[in-house]
mmJSON file of the N, C-alpha and C atoms, coordinates in Angstrom:
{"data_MODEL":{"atom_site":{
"group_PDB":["ATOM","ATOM","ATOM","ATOM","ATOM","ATOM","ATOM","ATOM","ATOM","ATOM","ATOM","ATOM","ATOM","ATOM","ATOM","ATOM","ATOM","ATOM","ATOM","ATOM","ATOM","ATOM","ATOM","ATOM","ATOM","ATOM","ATOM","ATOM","ATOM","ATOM","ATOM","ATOM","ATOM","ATOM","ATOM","ATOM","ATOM","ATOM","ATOM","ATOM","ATOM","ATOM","ATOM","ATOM","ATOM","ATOM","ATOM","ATOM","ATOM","ATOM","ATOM","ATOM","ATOM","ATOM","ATOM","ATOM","ATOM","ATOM","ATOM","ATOM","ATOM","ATOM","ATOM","ATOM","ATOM","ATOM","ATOM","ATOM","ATOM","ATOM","ATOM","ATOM","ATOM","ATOM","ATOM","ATOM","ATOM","ATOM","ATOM","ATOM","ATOM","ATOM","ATOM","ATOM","ATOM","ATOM","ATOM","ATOM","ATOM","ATOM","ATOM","ATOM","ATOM","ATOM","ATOM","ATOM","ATOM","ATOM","ATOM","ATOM","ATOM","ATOM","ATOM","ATOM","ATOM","ATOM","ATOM","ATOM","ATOM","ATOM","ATOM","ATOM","ATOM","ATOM","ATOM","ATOM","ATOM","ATOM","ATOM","ATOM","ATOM","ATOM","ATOM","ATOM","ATOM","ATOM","ATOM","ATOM","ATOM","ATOM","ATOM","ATOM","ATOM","ATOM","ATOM","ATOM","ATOM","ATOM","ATOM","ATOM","ATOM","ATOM","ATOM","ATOM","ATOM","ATOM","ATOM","ATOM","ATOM","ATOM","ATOM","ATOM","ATOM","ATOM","ATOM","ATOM","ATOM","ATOM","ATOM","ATOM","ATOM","ATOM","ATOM","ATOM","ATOM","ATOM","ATOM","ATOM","ATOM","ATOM","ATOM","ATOM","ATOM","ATOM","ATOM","ATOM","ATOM","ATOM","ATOM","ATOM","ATOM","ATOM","ATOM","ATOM","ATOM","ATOM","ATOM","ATOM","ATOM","ATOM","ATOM","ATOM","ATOM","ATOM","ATOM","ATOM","ATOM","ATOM","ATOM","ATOM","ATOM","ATOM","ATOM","ATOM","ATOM","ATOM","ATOM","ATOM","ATOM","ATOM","ATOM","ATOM","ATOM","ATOM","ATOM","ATOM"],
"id":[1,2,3,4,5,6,7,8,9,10,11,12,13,14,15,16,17,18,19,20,21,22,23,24,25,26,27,28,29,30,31,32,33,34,35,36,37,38,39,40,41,42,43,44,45,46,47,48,49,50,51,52,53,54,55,56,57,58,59,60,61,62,63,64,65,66,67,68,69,70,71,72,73,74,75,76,77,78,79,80,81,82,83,84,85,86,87,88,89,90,91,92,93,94,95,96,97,98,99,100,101,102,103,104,105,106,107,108,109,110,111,112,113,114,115,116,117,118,119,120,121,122,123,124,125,126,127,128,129,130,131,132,133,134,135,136,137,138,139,140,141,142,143,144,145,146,147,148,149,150,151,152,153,154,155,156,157,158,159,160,161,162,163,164,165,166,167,168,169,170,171,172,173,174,175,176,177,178,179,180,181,182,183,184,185,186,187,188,189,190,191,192,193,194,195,196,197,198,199,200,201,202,203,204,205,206,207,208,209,210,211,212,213,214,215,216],
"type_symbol":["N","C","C","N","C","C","N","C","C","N","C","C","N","C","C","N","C","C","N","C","C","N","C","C","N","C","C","N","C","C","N","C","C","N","C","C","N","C","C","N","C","C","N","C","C","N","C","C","N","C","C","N","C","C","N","C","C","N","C","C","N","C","C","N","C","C","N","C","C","N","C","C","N","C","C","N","C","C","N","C","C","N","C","C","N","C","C","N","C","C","N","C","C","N","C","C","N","C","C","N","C","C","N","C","C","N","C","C","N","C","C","N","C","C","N","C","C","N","C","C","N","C","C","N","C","C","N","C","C","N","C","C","N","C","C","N","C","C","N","C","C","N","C","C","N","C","C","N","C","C","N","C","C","N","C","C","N","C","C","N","C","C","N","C","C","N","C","C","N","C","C","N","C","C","N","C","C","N","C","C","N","C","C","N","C","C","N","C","C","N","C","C","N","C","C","N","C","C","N","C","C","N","C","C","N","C","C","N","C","C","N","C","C","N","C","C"],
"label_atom_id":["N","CA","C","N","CA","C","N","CA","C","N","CA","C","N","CA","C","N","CA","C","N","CA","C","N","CA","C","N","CA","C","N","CA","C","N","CA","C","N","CA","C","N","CA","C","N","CA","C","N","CA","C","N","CA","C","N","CA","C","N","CA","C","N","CA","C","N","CA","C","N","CA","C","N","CA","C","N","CA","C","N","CA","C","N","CA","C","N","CA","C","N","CA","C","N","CA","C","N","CA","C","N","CA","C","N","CA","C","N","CA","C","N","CA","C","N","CA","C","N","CA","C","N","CA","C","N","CA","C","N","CA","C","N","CA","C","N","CA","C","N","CA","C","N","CA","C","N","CA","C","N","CA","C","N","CA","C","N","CA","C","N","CA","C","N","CA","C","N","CA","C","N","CA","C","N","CA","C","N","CA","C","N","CA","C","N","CA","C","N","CA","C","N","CA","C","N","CA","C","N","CA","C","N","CA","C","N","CA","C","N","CA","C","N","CA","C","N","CA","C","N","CA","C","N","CA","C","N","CA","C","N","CA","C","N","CA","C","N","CA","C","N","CA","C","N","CA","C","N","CA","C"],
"label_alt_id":[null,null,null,null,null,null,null,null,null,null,null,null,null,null,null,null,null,null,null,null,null,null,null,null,null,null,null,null,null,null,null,null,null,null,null,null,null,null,null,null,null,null,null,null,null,null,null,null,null,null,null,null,null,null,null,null,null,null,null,null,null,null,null,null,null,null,null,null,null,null,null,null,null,null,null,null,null,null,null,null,null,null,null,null,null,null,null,null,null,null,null,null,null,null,null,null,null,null,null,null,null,null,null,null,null,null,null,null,null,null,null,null,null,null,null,null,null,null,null,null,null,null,null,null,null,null,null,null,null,null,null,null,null,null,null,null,null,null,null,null,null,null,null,null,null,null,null,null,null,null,null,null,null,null,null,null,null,null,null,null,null,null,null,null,null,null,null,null,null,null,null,null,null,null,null,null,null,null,null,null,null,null,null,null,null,null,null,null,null,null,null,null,null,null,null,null,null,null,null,null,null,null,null,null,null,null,null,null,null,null,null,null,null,null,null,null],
"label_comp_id":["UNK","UNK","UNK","UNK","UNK","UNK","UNK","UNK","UNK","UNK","UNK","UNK","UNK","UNK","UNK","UNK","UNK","UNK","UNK","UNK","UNK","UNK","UNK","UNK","UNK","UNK","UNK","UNK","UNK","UNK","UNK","UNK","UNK","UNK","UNK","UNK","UNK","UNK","UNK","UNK","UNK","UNK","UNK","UNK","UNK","UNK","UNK","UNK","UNK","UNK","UNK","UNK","UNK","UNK","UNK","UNK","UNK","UNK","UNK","UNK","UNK","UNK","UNK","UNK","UNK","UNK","UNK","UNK","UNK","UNK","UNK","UNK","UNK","UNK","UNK","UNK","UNK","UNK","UNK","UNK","UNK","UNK","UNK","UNK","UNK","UNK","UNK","UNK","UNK","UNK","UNK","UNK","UNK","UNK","UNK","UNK","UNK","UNK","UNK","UNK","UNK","UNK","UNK","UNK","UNK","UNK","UNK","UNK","UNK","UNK","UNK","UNK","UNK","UNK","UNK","UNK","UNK","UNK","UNK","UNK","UNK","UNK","UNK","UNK","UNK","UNK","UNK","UNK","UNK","UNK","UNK","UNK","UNK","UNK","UNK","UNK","UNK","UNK","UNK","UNK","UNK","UNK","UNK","UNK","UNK","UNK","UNK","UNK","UNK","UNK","UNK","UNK","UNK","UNK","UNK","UNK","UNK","UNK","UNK","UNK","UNK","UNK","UNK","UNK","UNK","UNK","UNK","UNK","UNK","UNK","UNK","UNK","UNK","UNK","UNK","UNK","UNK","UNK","UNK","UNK","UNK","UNK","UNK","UNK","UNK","UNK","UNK","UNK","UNK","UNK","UNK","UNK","UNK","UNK","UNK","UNK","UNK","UNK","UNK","UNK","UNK","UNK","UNK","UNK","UNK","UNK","UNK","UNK","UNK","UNK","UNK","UNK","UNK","UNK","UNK","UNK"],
"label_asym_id":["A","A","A","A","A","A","A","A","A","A","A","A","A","A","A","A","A","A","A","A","A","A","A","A","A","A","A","A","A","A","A","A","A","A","A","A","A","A","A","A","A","A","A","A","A","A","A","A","A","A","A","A","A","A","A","A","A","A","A","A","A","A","A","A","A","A","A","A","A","A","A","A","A","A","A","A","A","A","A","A","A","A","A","A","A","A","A","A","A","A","A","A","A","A","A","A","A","A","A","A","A","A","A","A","A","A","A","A","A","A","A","A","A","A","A","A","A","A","A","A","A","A","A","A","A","A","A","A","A","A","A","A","A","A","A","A","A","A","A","A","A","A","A","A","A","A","A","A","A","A","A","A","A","A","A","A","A","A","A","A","A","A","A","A","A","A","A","A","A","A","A","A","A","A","A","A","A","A","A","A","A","A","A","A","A","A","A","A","A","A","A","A","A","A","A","A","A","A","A","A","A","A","A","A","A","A","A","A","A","A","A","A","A","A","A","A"],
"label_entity_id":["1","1","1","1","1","1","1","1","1","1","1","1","1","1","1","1","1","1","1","1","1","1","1","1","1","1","1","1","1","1","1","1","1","1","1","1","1","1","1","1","1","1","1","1","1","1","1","1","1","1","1","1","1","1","1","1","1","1","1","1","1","1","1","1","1","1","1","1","1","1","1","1","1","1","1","1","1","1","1","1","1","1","1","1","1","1","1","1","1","1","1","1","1","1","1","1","1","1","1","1","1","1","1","1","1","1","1","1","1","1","1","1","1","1","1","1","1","1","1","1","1","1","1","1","1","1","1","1","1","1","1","1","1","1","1","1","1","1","1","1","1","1","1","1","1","1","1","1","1","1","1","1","1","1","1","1","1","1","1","1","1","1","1","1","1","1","1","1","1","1","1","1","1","1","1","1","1","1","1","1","1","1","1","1","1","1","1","1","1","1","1","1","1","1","1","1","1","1","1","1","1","1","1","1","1","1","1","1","1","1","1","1","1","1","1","1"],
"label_seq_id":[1,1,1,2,2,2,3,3,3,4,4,4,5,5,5,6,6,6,7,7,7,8,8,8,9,9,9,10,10,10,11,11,11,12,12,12,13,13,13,14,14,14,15,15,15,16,16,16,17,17,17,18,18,18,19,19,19,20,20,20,21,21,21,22,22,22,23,23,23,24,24,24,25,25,25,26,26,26,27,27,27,28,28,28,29,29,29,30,30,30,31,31,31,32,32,32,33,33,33,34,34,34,35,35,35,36,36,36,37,37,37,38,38,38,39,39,39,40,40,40,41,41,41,42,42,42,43,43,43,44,44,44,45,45,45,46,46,46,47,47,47,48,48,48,49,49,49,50,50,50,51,51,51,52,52,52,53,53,53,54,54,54,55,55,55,56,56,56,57,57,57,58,58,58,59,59,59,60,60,60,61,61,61,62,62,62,63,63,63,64,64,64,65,65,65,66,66,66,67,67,67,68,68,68,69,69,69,70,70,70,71,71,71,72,72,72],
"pdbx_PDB_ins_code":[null,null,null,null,null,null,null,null,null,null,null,null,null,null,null,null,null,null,null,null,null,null,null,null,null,null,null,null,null,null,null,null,null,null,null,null,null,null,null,null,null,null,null,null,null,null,null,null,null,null,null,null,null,null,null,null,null,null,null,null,null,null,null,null,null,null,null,null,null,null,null,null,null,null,null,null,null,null,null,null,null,null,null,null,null,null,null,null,null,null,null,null,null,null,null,null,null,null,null,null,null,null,null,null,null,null,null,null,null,null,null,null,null,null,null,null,null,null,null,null,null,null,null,null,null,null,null,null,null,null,null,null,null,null,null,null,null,null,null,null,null,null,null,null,null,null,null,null,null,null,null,null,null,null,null,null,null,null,null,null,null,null,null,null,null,null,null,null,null,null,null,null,null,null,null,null,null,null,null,null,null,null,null,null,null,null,null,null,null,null,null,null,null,null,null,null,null,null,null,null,null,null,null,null,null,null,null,null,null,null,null,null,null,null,null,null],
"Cartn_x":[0.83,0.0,0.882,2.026,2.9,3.366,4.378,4.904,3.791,2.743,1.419,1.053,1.355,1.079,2.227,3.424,4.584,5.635,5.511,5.943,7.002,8.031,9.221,9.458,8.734,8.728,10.321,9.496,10.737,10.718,10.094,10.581,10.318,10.396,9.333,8.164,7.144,5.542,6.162,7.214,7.166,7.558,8.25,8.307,7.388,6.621,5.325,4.468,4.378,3.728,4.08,5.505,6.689,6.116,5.708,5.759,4.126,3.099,2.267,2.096,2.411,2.277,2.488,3.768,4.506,3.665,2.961,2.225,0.747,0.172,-0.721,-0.477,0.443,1.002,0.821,1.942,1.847,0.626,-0.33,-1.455,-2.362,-2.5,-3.139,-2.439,-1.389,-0.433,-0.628,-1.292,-1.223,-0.04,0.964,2.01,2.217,1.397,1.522,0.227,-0.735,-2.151,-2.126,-2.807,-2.592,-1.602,-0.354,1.121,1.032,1.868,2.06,3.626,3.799,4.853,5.567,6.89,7.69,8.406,7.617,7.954,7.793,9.216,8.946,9.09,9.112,9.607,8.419,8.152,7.399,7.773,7.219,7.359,6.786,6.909,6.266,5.492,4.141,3.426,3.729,3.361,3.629,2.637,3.156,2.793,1.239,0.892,-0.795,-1.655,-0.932,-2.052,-2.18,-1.073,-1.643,-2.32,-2.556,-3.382,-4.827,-5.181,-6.651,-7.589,-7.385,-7.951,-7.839,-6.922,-6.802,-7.715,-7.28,-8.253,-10.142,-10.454,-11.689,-12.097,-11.204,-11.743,-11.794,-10.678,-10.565,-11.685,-12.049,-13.578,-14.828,-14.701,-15.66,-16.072,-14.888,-14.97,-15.575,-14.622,-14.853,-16.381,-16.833,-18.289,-19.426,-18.812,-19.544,-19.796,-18.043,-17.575,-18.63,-18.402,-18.907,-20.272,-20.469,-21.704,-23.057,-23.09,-23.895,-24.056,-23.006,-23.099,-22.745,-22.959,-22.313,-24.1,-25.228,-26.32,-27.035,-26.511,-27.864,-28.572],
"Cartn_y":[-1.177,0.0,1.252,1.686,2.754,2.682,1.509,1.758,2.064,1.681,2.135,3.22,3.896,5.681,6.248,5.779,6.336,6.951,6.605,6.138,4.944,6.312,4.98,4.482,3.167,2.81,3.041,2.917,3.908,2.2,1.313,0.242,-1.65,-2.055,-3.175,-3.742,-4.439,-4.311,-4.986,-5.988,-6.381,-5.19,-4.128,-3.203,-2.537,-2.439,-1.683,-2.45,-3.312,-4.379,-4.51,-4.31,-4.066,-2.911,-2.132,-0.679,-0.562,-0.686,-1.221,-2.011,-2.843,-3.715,-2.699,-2.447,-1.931,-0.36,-0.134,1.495,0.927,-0.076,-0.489,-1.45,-1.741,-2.017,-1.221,-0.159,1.159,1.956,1.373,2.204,1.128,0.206,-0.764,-0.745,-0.994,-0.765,0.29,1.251,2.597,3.568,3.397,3.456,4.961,4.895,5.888,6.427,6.563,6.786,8.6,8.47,9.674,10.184,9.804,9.72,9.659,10.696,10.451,9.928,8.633,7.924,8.408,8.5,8.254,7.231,5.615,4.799,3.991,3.578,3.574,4.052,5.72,6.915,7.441,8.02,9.081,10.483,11.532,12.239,13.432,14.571,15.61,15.5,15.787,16.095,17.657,17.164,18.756,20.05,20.946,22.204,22.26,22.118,22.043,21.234,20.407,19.009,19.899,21.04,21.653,22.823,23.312,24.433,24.572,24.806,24.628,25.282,26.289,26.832,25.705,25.348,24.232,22.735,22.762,21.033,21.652,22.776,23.2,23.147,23.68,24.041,22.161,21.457,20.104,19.442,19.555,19.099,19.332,20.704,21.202,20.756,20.288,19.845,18.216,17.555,16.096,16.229,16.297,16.727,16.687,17.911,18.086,17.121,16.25,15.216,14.253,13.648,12.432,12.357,13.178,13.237,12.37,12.792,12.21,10.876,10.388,8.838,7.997,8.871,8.409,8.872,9.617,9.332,8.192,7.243,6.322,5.747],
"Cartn_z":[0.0,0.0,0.0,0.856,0.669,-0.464,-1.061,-2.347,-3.542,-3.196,-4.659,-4.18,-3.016,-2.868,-3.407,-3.601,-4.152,-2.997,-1.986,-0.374,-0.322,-0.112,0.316,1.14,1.452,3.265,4.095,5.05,6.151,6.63,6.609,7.382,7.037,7.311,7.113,7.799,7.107,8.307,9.69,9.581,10.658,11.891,11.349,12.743,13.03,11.892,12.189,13.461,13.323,13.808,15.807,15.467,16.789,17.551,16.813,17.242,17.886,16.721,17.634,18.627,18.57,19.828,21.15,21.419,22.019,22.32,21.566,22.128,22.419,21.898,22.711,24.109,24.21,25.643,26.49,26.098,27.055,27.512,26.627,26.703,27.894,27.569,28.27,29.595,29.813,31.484,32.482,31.346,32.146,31.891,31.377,30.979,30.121,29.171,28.418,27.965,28.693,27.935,27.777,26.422,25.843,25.165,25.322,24.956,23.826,22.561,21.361,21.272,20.277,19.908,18.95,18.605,17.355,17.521,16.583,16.655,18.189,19.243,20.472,20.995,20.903,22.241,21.9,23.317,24.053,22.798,21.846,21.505,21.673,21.458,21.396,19.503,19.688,18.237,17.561,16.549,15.94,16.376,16.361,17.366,17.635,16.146,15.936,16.468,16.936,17.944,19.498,19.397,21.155,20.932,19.487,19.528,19.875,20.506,20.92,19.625,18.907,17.865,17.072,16.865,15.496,15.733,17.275,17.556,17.36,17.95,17.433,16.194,15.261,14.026,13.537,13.865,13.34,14.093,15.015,15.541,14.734,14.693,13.431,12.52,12.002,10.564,10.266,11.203,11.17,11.645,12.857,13.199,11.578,11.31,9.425,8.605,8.545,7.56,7.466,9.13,9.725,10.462,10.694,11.829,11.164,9.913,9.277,9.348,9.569,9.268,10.841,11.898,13.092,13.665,13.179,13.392,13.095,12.786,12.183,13.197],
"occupancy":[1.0,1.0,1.0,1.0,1.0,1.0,1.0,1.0,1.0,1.0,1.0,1.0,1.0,1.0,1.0,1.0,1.0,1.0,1.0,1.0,1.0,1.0,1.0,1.0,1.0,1.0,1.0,1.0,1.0,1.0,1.0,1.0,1.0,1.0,1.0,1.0,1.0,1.0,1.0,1.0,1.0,1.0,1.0,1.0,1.0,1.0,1.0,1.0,1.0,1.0,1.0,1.0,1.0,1.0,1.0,1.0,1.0,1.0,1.0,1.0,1.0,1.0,1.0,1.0,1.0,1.0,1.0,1.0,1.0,1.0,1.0,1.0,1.0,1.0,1.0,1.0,1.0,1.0,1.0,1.0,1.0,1.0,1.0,1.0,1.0,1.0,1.0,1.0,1.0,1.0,1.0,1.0,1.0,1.0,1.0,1.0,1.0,1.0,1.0,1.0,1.0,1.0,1.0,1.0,1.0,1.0,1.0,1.0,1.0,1.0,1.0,1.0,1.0,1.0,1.0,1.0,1.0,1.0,1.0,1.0,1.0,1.0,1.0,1.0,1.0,1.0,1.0,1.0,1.0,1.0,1.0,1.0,1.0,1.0,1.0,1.0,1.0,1.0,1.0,1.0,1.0,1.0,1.0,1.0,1.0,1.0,1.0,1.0,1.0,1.0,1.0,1.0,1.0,1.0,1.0,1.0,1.0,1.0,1.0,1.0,1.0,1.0,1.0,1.0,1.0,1.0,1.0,1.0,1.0,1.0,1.0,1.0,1.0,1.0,1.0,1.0,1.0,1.0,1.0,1.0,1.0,1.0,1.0,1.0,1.0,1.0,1.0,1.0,1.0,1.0,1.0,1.0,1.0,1.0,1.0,1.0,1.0,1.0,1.0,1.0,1.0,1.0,1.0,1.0,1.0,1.0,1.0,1.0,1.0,1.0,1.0,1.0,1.0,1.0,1.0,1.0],
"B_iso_or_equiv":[0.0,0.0,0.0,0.0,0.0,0.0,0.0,0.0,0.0,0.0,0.0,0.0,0.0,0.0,0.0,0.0,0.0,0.0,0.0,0.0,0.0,0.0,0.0,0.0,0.0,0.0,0.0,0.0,0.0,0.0,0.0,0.0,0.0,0.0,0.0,0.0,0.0,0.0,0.0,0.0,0.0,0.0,0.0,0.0,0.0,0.0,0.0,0.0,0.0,0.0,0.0,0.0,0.0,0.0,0.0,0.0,0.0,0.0,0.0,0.0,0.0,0.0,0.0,0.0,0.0,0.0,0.0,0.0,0.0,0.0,0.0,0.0,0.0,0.0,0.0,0.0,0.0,0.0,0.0,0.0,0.0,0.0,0.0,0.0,0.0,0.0,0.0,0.0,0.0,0.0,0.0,0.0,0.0,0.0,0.0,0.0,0.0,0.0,0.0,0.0,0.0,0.0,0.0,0.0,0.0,0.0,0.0,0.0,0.0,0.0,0.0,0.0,0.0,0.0,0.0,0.0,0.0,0.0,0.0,0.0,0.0,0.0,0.0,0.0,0.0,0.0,0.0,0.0,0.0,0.0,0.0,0.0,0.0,0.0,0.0,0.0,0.0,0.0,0.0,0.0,0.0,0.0,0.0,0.0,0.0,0.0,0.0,0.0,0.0,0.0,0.0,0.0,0.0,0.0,0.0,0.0,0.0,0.0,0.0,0.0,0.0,0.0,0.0,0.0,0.0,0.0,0.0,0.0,0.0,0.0,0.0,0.0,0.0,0.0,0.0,0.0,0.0,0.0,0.0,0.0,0.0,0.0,0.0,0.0,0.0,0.0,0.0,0.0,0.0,0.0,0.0,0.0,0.0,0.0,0.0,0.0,0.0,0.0,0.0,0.0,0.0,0.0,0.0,0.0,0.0,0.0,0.0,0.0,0.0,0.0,0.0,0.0,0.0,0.0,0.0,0.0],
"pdbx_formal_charge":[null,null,null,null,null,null,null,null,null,null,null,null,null,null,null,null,null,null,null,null,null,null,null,null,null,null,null,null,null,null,null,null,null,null,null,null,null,null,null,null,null,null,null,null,null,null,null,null,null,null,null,null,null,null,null,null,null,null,null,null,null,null,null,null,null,null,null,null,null,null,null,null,null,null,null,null,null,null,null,null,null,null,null,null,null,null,null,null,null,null,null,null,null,null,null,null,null,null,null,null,null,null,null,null,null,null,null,null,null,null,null,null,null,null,null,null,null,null,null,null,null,null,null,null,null,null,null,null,null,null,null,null,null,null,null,null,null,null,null,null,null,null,null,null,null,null,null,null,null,null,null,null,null,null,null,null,null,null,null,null,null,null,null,null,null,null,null,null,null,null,null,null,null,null,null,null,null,null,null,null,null,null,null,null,null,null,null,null,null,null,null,null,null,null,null,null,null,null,null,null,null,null,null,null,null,null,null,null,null,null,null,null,null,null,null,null],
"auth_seq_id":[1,1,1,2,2,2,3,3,3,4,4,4,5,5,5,6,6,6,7,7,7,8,8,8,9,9,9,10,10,10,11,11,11,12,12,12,13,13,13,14,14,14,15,15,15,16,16,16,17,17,17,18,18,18,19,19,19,20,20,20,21,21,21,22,22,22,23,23,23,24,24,24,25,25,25,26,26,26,27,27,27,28,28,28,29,29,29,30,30,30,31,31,31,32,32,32,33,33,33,34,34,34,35,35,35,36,36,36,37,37,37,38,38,38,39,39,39,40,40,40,41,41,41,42,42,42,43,43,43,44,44,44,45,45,45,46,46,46,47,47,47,48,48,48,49,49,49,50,50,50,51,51,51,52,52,52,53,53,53,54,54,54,55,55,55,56,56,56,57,57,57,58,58,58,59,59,59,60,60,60,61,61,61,62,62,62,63,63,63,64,64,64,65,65,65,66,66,66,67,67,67,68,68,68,69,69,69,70,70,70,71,71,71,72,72,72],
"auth_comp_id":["UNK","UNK","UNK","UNK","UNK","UNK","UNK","UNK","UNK","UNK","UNK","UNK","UNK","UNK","UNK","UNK","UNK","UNK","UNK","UNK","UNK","UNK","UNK","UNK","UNK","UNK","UNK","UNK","UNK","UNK","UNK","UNK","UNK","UNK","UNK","UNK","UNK","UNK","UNK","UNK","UNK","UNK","UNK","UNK","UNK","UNK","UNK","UNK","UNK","UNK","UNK","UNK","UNK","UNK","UNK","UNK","UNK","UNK","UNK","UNK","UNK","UNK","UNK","UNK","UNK","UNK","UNK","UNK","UNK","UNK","UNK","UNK","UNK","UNK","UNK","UNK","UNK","UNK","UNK","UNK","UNK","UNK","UNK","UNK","UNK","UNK","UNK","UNK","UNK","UNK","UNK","UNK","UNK","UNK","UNK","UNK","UNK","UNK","UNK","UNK","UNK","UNK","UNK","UNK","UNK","UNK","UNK","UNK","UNK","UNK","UNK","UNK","UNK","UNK","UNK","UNK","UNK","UNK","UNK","UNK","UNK","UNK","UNK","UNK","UNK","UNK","UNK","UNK","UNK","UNK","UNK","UNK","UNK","UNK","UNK","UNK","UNK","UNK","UNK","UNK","UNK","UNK","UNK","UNK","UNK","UNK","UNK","UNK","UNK","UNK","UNK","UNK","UNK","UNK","UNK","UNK","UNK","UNK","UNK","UNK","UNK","UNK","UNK","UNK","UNK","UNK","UNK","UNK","UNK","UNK","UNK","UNK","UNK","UNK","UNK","UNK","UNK","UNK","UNK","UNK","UNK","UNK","UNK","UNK","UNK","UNK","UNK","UNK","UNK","UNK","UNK","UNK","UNK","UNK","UNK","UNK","UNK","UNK","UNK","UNK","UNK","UNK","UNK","UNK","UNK","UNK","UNK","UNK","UNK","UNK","UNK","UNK","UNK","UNK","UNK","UNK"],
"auth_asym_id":["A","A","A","A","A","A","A","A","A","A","A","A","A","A","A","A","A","A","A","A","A","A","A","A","A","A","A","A","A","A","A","A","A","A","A","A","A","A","A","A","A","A","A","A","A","A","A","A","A","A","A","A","A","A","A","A","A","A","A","A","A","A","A","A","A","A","A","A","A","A","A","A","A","A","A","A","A","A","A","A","A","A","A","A","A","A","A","A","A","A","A","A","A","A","A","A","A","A","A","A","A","A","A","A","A","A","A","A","A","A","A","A","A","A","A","A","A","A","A","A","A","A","A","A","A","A","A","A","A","A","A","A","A","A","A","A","A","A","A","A","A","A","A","A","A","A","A","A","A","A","A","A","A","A","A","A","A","A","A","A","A","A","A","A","A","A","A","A","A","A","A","A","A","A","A","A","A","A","A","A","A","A","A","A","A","A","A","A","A","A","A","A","A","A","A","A","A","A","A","A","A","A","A","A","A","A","A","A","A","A","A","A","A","A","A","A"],
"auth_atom_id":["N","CA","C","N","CA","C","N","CA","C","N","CA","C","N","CA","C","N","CA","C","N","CA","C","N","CA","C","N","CA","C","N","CA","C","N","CA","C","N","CA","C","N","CA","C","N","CA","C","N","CA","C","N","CA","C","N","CA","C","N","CA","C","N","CA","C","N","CA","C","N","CA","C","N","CA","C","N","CA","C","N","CA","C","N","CA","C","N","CA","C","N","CA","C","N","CA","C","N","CA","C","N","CA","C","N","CA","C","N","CA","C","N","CA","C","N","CA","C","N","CA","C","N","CA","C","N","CA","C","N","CA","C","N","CA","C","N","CA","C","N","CA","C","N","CA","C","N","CA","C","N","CA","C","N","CA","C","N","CA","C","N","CA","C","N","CA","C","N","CA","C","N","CA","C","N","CA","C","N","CA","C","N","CA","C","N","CA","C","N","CA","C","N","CA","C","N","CA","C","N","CA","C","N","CA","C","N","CA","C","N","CA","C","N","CA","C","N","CA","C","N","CA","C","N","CA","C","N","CA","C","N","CA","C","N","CA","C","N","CA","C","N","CA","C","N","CA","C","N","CA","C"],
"pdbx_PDB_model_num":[1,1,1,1,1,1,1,1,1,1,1,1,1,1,1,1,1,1,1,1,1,1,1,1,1,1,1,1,1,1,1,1,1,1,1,1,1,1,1,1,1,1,1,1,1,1,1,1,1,1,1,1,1,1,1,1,1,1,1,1,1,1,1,1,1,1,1,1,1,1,1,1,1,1,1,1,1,1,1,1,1,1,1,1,1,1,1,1,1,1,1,1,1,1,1,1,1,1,1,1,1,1,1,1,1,1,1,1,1,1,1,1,1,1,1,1,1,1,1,1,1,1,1,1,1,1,1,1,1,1,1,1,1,1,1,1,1,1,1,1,1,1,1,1,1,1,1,1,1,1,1,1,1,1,1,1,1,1,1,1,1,1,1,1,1,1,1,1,1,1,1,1,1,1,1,1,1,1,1,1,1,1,1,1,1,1,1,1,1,1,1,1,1,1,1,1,1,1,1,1,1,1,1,1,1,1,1,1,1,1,1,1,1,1,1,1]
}}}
């Protein structure tokens, strides 16, 4: 699926696979809930995931997108 987006994988599925595991661990333990990952570290997200204007407006929107279909 990456290489037919034209995506040069950064890895193979099996680490993908590693990596999940491993952040749904943390999440399940108690460990890291809420915690955004790069890969297996604890990271900071890009600036815009703490803007409160931006998570509104992105609420907004999805709300719009989806709502429709999350009424049935």
């Amino acid at each position: 699926m990456v290489r037919e987006s034209g995506i040069q994988p950064r890895g193979p599925a099996s680490r993908g696979a590693e990596v999940i595991a491993h952040v749904l661990s943390a999440g399940l333990t108690g460990q890291a809930s809420g915690t955004y990952f790069d890969e297996l570290r604890p990271a900071h997200a890009d600036s815009q995931a703490y803007d409160l204007g931006v998570r509104r407006v992105l609420r907004e929107r999805t709300i719009t997108m989806f709502g429709p279909f999350l009424e049935m």
